[in-house]
C-alpha positions as CSV (number, residue, x, y, z in Angstrom):
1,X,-31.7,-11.8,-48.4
2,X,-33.8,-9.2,-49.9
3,X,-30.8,-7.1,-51.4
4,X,-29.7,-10.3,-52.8
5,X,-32.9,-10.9,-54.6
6,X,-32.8,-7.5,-56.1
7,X,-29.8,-8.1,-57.3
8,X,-30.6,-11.1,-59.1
9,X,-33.5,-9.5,-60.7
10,X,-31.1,-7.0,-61.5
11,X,-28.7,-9.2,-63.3
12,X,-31.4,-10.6,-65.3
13,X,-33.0,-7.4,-66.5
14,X,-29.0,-6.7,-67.8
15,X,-28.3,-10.2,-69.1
16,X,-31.8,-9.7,-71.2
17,X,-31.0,-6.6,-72.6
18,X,-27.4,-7.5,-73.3
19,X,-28.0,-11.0,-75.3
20,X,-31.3,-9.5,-76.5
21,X,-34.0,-11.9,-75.1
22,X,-37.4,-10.6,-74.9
23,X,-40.9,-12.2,-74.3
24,X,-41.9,-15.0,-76.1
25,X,-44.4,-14.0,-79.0
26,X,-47.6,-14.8,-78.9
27,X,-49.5,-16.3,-82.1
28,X,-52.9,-15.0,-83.2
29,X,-53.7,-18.2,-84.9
30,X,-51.9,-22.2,-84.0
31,X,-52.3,-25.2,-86.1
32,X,-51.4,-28.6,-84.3
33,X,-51.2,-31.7,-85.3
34,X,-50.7,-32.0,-88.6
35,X,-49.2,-32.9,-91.8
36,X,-47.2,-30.1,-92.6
37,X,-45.3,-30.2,-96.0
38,X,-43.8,-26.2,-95.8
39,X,-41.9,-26.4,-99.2
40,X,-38.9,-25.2,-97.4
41,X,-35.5,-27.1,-97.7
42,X,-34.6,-26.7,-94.4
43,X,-37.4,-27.5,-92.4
44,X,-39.5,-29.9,-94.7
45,X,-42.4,-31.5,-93.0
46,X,-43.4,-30.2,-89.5
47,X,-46.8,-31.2,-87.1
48,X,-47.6,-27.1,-86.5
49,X,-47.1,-23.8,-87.2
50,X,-48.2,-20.6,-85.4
51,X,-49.5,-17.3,-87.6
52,X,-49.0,-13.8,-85.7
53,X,-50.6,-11.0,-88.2
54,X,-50.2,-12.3,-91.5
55,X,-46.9,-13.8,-91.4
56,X,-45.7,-17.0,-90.5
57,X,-44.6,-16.9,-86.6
58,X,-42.8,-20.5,-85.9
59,X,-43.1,-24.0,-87.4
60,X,-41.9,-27.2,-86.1
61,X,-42.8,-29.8,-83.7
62,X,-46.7,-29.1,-81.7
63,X,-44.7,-29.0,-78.5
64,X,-42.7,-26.0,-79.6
65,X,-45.3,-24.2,-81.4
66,X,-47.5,-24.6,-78.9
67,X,-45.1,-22.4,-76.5
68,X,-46.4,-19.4,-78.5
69,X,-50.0,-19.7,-77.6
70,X,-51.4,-17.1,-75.5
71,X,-55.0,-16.2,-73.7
72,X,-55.8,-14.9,-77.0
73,X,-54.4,-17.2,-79.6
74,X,-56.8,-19.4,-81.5
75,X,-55.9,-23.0,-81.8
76,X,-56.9,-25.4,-84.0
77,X,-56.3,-29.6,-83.9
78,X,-56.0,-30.5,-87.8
79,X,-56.3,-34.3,-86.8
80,X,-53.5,-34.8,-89.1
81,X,-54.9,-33.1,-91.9
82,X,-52.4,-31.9,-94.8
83,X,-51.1,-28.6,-94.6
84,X,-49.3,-26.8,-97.7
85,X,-48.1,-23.0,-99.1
86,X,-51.5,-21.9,-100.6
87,X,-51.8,-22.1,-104.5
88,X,-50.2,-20.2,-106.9
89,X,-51.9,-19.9,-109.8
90,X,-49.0,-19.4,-112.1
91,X,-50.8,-18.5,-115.9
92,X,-54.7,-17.0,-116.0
93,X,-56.6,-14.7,-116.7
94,X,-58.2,-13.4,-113.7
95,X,-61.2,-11.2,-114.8
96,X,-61.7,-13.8,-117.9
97,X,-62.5,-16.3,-115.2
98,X,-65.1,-14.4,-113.6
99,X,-66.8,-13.8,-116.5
100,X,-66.6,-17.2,-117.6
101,X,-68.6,-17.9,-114.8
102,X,-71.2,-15.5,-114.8
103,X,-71.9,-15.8,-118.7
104,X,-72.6,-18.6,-121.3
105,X,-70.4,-21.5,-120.1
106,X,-69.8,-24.2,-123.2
107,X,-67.0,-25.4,-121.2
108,X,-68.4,-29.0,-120.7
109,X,-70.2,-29.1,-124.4
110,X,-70.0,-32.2,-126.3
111,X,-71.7,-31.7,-129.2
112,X,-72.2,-28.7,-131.6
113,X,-75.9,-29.5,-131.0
114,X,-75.7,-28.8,-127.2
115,X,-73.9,-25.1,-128.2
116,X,-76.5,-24.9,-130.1
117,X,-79.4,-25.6,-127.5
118,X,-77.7,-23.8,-125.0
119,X,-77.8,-20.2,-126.6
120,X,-81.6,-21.3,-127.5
121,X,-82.2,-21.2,-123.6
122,X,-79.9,-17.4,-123.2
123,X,-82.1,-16.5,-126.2
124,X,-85.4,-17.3,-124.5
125,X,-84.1,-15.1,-121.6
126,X,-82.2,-12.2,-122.9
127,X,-84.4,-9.2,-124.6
128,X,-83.9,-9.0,-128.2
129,X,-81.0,-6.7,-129.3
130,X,-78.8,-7.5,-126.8
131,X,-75.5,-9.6,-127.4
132,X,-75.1,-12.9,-126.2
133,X,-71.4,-13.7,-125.3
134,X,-70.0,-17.1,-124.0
135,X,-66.9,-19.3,-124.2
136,X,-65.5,-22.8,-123.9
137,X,-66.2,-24.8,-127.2
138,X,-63.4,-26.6,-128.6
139,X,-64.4,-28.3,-132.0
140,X,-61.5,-31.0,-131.1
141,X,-63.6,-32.4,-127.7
142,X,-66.8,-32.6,-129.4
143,X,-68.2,-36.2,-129.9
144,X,-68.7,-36.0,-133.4
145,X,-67.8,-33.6,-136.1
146,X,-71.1,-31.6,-137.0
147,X,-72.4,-31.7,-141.2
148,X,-70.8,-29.6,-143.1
149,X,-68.4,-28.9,-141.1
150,X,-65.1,-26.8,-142.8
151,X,-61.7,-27.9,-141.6
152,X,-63.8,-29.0,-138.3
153,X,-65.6,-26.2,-137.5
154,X,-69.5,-26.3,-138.2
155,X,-71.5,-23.4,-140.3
156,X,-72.9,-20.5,-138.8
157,X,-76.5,-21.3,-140.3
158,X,-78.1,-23.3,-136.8
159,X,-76.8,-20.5,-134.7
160,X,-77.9,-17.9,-136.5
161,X,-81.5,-19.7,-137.2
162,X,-82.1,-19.7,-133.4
163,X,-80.7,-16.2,-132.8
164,X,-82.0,-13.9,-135.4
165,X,-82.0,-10.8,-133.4
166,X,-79.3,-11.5,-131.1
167,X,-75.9,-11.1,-131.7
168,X,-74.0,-14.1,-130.7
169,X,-70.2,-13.9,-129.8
170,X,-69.0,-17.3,-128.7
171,X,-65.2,-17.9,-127.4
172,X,-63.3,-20.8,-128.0
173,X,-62.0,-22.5,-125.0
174,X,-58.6,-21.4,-126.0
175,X,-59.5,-17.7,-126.3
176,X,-57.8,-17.7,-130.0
177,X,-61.2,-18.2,-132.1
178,X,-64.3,-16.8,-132.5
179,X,-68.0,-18.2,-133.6
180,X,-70.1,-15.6,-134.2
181,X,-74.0,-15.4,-135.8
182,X,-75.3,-13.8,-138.6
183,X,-76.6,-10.6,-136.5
184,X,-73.1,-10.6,-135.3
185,X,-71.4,-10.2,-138.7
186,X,-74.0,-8.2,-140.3
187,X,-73.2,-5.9,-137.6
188,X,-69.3,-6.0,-138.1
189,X,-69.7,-5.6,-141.8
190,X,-67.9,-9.1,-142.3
191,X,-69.0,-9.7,-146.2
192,X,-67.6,-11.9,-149.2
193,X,-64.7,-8.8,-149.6
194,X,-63.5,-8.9,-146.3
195,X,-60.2,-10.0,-146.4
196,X,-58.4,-11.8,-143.4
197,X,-56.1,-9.3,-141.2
198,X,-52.8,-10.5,-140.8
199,X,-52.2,-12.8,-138.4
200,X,-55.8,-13.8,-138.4
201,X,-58.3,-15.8,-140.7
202,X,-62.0,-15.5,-141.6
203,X,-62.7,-18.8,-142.0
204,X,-64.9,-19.6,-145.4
205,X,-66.6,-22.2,-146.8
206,X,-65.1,-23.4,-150.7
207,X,-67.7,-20.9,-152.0
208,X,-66.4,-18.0,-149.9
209,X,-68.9,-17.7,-147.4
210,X,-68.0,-16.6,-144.1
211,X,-68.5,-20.0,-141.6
212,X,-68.8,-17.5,-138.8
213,X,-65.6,-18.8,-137.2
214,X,-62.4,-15.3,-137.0
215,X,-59.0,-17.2,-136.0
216,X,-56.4,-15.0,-133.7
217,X,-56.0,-11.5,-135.3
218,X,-59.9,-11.7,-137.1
219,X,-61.5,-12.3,-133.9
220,X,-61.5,-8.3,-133.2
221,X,-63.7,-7.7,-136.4
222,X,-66.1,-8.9,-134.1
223,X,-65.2,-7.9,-130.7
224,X,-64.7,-4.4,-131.9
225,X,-67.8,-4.1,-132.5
226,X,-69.2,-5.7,-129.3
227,X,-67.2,-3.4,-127.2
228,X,-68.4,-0.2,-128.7
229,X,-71.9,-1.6,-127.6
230,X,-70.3,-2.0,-124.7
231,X,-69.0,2.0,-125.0
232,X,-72.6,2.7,-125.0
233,X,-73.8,1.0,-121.3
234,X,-74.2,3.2,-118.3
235,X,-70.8,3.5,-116.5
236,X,-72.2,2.0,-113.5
237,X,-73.4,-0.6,-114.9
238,X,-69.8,-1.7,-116.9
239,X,-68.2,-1.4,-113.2
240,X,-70.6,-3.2,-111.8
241,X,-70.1,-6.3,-114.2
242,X,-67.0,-6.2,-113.7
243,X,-66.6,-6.0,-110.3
244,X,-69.5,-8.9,-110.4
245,X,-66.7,-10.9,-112.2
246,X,-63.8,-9.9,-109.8
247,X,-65.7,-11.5,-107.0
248,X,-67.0,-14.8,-108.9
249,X,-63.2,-15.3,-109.9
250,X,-62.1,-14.9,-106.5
251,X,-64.6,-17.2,-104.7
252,X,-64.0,-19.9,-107.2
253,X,-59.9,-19.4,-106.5
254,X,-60.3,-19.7,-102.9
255,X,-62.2,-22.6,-102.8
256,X,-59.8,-24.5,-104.6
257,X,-56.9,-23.5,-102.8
258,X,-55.3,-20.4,-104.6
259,X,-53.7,-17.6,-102.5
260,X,-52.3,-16.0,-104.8
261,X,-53.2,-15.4,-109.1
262,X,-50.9,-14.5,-111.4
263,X,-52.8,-12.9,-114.3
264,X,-51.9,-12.6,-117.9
265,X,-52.9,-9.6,-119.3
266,X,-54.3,-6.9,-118.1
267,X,-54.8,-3.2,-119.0
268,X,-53.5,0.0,-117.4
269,X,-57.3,0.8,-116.5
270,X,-58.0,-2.7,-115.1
271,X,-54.7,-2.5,-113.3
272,X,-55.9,1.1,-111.5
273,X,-58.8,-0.7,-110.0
274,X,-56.9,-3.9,-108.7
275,X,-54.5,-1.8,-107.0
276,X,-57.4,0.4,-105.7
277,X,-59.2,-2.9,-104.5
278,X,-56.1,-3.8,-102.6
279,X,-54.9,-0.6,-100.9
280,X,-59.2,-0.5,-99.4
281,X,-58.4,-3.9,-98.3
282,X,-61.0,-5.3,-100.7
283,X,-59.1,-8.4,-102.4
284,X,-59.1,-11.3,-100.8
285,X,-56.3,-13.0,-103.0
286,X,-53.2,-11.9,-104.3
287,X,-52.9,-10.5,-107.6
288,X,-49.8,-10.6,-109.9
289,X,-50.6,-8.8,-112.7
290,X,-48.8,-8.7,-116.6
291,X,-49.4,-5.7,-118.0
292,X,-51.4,-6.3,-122.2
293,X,-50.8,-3.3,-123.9
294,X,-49.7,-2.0,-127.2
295,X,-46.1,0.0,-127.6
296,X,-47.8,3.2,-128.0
297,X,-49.7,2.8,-124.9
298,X,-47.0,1.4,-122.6
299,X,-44.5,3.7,-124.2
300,X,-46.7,6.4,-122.6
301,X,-48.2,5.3,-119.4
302,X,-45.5,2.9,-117.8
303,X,-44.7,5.8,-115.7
304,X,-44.9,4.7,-111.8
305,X,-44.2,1.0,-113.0
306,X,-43.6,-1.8,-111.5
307,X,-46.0,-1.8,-108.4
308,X,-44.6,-4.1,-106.2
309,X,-46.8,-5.2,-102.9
310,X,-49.4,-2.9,-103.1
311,X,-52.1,-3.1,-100.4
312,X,-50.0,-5.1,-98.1
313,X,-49.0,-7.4,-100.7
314,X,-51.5,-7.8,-102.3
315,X,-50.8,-6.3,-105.6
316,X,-48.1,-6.3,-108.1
317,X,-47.7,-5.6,-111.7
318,X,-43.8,-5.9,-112.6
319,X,-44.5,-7.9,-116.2
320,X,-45.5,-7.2,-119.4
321,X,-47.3,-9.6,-121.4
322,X,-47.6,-9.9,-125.4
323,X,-48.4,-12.8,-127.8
324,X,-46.0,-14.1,-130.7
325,X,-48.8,-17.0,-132.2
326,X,-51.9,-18.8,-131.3
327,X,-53.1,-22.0,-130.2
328,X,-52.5,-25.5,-131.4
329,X,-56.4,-26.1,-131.4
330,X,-57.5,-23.7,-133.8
331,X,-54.1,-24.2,-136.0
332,X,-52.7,-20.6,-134.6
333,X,-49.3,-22.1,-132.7
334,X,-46.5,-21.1,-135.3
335,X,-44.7,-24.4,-136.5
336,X,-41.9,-25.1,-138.3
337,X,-43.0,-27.7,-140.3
338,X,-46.2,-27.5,-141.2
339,X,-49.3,-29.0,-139.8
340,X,-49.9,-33.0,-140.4
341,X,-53.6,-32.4,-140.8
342,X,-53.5,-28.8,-142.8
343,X,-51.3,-29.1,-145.5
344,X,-49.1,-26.5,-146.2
345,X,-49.9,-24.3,-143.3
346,X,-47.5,-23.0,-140.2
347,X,-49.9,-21.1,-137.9
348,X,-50.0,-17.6,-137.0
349,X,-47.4,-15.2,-136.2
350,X,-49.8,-12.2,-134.3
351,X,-47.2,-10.0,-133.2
352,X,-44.3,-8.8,-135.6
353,X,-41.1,-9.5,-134.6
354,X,-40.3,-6.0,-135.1
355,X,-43.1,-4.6,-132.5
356,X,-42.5,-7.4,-130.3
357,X,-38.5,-6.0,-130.3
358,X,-39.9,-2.8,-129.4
359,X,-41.9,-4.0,-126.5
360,X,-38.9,-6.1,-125.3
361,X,-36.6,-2.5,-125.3
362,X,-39.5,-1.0,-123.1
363,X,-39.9,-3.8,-120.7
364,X,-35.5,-3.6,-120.0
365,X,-35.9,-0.2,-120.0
366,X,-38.2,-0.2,-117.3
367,X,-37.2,-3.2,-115.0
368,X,-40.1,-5.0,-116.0
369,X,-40.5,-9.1,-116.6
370,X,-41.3,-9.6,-120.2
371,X,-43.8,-12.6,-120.5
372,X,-44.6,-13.6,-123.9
373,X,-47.1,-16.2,-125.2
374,X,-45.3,-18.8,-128.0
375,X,-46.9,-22.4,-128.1
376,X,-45.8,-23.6,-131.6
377,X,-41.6,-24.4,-132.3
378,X,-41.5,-22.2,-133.9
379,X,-43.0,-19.1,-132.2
380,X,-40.7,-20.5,-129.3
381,X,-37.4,-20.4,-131.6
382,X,-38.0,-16.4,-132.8
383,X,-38.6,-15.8,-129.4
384,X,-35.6,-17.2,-128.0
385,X,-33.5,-15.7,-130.8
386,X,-35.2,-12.5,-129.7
387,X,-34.7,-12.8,-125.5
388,X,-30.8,-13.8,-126.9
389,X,-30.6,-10.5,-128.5
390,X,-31.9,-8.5,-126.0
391,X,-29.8,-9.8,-123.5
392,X,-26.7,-9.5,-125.7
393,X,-27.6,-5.6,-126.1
394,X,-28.1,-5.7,-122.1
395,X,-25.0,-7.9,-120.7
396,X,-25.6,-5.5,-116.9
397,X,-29.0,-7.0,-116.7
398,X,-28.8,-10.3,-114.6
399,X,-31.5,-12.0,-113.1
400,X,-34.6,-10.7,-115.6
401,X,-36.5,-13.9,-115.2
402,X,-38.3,-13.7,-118.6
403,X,-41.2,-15.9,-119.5
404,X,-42.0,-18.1,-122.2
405,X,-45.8,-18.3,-121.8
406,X,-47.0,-21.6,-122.6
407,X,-43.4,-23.2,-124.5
408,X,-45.9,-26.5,-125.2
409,X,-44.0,-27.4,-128.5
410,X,-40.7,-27.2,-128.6
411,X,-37.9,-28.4,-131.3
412,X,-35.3,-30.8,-128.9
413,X,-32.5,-28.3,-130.0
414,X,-34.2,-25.4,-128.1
415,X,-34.4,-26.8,-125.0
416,X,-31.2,-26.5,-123.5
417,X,-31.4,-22.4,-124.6
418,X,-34.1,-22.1,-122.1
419,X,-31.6,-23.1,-119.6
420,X,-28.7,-20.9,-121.0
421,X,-30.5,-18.1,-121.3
422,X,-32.2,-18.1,-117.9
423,X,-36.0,-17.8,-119.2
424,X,-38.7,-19.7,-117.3
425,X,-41.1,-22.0,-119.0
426,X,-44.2,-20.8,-117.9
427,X,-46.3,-23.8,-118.8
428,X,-49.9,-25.5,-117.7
429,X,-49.3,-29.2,-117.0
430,X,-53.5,-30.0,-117.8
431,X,-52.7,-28.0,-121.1
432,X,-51.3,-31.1,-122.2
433,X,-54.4,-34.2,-121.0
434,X,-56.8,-31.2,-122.6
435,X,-54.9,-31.3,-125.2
436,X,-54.0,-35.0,-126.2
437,X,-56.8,-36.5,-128.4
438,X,-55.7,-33.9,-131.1
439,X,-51.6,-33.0,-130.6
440,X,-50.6,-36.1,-133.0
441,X,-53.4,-35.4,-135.6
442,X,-52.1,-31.6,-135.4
443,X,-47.9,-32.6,-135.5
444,X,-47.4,-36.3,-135.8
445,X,-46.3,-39.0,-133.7
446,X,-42.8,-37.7,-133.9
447,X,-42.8,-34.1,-133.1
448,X,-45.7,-34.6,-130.5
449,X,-43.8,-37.5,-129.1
450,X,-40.1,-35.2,-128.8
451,X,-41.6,-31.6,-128.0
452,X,-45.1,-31.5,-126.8
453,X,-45.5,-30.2,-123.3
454,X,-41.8,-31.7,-122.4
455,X,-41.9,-31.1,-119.2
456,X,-38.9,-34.0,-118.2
457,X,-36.5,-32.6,-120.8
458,X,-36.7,-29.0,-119.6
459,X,-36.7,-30.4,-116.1
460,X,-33.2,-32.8,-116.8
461,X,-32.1,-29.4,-118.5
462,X,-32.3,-27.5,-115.3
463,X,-34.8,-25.1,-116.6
464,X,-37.0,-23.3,-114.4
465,X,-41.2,-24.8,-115.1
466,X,-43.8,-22.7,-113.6
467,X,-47.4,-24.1,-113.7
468,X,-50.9,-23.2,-114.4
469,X,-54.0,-23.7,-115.7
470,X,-54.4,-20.8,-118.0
471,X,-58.3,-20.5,-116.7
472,X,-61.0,-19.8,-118.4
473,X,-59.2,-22.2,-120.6
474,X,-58.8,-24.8,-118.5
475,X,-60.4,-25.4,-114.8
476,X,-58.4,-23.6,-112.5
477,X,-58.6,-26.8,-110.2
478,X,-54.7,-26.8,-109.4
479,X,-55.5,-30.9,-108.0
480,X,-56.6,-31.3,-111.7
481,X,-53.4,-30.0,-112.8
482,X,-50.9,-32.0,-110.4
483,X,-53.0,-34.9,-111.8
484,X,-51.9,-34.2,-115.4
485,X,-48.9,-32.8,-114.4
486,X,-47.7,-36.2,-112.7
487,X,-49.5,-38.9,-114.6
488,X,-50.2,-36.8,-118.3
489,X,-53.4,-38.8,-118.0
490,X,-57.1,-37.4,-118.8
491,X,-59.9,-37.6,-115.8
492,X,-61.2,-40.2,-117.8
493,X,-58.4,-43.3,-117.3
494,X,-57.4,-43.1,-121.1
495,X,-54.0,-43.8,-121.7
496,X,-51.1,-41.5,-120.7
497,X,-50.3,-38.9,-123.3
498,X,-45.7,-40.0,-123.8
499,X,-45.8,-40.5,-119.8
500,X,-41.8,-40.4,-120.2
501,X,-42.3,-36.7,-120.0
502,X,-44.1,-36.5,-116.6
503,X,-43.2,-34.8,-113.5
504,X,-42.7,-36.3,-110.1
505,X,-44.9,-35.4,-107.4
506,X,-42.1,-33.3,-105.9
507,X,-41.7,-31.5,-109.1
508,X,-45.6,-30.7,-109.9
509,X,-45.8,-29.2,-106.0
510,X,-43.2,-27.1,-106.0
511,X,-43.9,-25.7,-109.5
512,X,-47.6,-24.4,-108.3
513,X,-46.0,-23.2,-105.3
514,X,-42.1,-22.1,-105.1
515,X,-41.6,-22.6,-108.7
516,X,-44.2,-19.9,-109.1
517,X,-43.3,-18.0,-106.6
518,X,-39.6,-17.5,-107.9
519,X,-41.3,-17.3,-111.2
520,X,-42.7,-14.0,-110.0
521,X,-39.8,-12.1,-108.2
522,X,-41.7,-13.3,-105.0
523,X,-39.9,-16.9,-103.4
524,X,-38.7,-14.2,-100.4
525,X,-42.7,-14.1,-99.1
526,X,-44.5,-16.7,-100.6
527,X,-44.4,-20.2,-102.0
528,X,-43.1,-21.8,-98.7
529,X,-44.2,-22.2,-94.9
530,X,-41.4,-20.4,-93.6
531,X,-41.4,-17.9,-90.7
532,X,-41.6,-14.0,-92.1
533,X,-43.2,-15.5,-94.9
534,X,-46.9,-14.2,-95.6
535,X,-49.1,-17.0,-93.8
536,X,-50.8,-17.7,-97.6
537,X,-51.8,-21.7,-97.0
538,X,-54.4,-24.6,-97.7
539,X,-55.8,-27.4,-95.5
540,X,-56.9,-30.5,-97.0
541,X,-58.5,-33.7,-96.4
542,X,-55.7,-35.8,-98.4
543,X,-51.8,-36.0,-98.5
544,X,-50.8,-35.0,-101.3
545,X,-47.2,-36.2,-101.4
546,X,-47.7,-39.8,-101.0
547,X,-51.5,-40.5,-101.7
548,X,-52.2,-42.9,-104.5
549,X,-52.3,-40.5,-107.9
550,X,-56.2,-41.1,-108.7
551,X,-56.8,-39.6,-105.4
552,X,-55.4,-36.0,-106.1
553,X,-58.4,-35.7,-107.8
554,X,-60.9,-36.8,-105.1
555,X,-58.7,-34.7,-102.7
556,X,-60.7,-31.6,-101.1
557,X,-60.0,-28.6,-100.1
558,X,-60.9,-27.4,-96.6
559,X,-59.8,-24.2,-95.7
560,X,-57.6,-22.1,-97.6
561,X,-56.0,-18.9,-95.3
562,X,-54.4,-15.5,-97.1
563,X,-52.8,-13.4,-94.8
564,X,-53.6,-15.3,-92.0
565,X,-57.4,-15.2,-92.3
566,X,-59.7,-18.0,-93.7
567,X,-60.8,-16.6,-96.8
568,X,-62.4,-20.1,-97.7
569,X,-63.9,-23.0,-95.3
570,X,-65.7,-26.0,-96.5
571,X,-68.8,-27.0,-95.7
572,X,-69.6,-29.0,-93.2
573,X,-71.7,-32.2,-94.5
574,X,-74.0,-33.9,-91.4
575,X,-73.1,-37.1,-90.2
């Protein structure tokens, strides 16, 4: 009987090792019971998953997953909570955010008046001397246009009263305008002779005085000469900001859901120190980073480029990113026809065609995405007509997965060369309620009603729409931007801005999640709850799929989990 037994065992042991069976695994972390909306086509919605490390394990029905718990896993009842693939943010600026956060914040101004007060109070607390730099005005939200005003934008001479020796730098919400003071200009030289760079404007007044307002190109007559003040700061103390601002924009990601940040536009420098914060294990998000650099400098130091997965994934910079106009709010988008409410002016055109050829060579030569920024029709047209050559030149390339940053206004006949060419419409669906109360002033009912932010038409075209936010610009609330993204309504009930061009839920969710992901090279490990994949995901207190659409925006975030750790956990209000 004994000799039987062994034998059996025996057999067993073989049979195992033959048809490769092995111990069941065991999960370091379960969820159960759930809603679990994974993203992934073959296994759709699910009750629970199971995380071992920071991958995905198993997900399907609680009974199953629950056959991978162990002595050690931890297991946690969701109550039927909604489960998703964390956030991708899919268009931001990463470090800009941070900062935005930790400086002068005008984002919620009103009124040129409440600018106005608001650097009175930085004043009161900053010692003389030093600047004073904020961001998030946007002359088009204000309630009223202030006295004076030239072509919207107020004069210089209330700032500059209250901040006499200060120099004031104040971003527009869009990043592609500058206000600055009278200690500001009278430090950068700015002076009736100073003529406009190209691709930029000093904006004057009908007697030639400088309004204190430097549109796209002219904004670095004053930045340059904040950053050599800059120069001049302690070492430490530069780091230390901006590692101050690193952390800021990574607790505000994480508690709105993001797992992973695709940034648009960084520096060789500031790329160094992302992929040294992620190989020490010190970012607690993932970074996709374009590279923002001139020819010159990327000719030169693209050498060890693309990074891809640095720090166990949680760095890569495989992108380049450059800028071909402006933005629609401070007249910079390049148009074809001109603009309804400036006569006789297109925009700005920042980058030659010529350099931007030069940067597209580099980026094929080096296997790099090339991501460039066009908002107006016709920045999108040149660009198209440039990605066509390019490709032409390259018919072995397949699969490049070039961006169109932004593509908000588009002529109809350039929307099926998206699809034709294969180039992704990276675009940011709140862009478009932000937006609304001044597109048909800026193009007229007809162009804003056929091209802006046509998210359907790209869509029925089969073209490939990431999404974002584009934060500092915008909040980088992604529940804010499915809400504009499915109902193209503002926060504040007004009516829908040409609805016939919204997406469906399905759509909106799967562009900040797959449809980035793919966007990025990166659909194999992220953008779905799929086992292998990282385990990058976010709990919240509402179902997103099928609760009524006011309520995406009362929807809250609960836990969001990178890698398999939380990274972010709500609160906990007492009953």
């Amino acid at each position: 009987m004994k000799r039987d037994l062994r034998f059996w065992i025996f057999a067993c042991v073989v049979l195992c090792f033959v048809t490769g069976c092995s111990p069941r695994e065991e999960a370091d972390l379960i969820l159960k019971n759930g809603t679990i909306y994974t993203m992934d086509e073959g296994q759709p919605v699910a009750q629970a998953l199971a995380i071992q490390g920071d991958r995905i394990l198993v997900v399907g029905s609680e009974s199953e997953v629950m056959t991978y718990a162990g002595s050690d896993t931890r297991v946690q009842d969701l109550g039927g909570q909604f489960v998703m693939p964390g956030f991708i943010e899919g268009h931001g600026h990463f470090h800009a955010l941070g900062e935005s956060l930790v400086r002068l914040n005008l984002n919620d101004t009103k009124s040129w008046e409440e600018v106005i007060n608001r650097v009175a109070d930085r004043v009161a607390e900053t010692p003389a001397g030093q600047w004073i730099v904020g961001r998030g005005w946007h002359q088009e939200k204000w309630d009223s246009v202030p006295a004076g005003a030239v072509g919207g934008y107020p004069f210089h001479e209330k700032l500059s009263a209250i901040s006499p020796d200060h120099p004031v730098m104040l971003h527009h919400a869009s990043g592609h305008a500058i206000f600055a003071n009278a200690a500001a200009m009278s430090l950068a030289g700015i002076n009736p002779e100073t003529r406009s760079p190209r691709g930029g404007v000093i904006v004057r007044d009908e007697a030639g005085h400088a309004t204190g307002v430097f549109e796209e190109n002219a904004e670095r007559l004053i930045t340059g000469v904040y950053e050599r003040w800059r120069d001049l700061l302690p070492e430490s103390a530069k780091l230390g900001d901006w590692h101050k601002a690193v952390e800021v924009a990574e607790q505000e990601c994480l508690s709105k859901g993001i797992t992973s940040f695709q940034d648009a536009g960084s520096s060789f420098e500031e790329v160094e120190r992302y992929r040294s914060l992620a190989v020490s294990d010190a970012l607690n998000l993932r970074l996709w980073v374009m590279l923002n650099e001139s020819p010159e400098r990327l000719e030169a130091g693209l050498k060890g480029f693309p990074v891809v997965g640095a720090g166990r994934d949680f760095l890569t910079c495989r992108a380049i990113k450059a800028y071909l106009d402006g933005a629609l709010g401070s007249f910079g988008a390049w148009l074809l026809q001109p603009y309804r409410d400036k006569p006789g002016f297109t925009g700005q055109n920042v980058t030659q065609i010529s350099e931007l050829e030069e940067i597209a060579s580099l980026a094929m030569s080096a296997g790099m995405q090339l991501c460039v920024h066009a908002i107006g029709d016709r920045a999108n047209r040149e660009l198209l007509d440039l990605y066509s050559r390019v490709f032409d030149a390259n018919p072995e390339a397949r699969d490049l997965r070039w961006r169109v940053e932004h593509a908000q206004h588009l002529d109809t006949t350039d929307i099926p060369r998206f699809r034709k060419l294969d180039v992704i419409a990276s675009m940011q669906g709140i862009h478009c309620t932000s937006d609304a109360p001044f597109v048909v002033r800026r193009l007229g009912e007809a162009r804003a009603r056929q091209g802006a932010y046509p998210w359907r038409s790209l869509l029925d075209a089969g073209v490939h729409v990431a999404n974002g936010t584009d934060a500092p610009v915008e909040d980088v609330d992604p529940l804010k931007c499915l809400y504009a993204s499915v109902t193209r309504k503002r926060e504040d009930g007004s009516e829908a801005f040409f609805p016939e061009q919204c997406m469906t839920r399905q759509e909106a969710l799967y562009s900040y999640t797959m449809g980035n992901a793919r966007a990025a090279f990166e659909s194999e490990k992220k953008g779905s709850l799929t086992p292998g994949k990282l385990a990058d995901l976010v709990i919240l207190d509402t179902d997103l799929f099928n609760c009524p659409e006011e309520q995406l925006l009362q929807a809250r975030v609960l836990h969001t989990i990178v890698g398999g750790q939380y990274r972010y956990s709500a609160a906990v209000s007492a009953e």
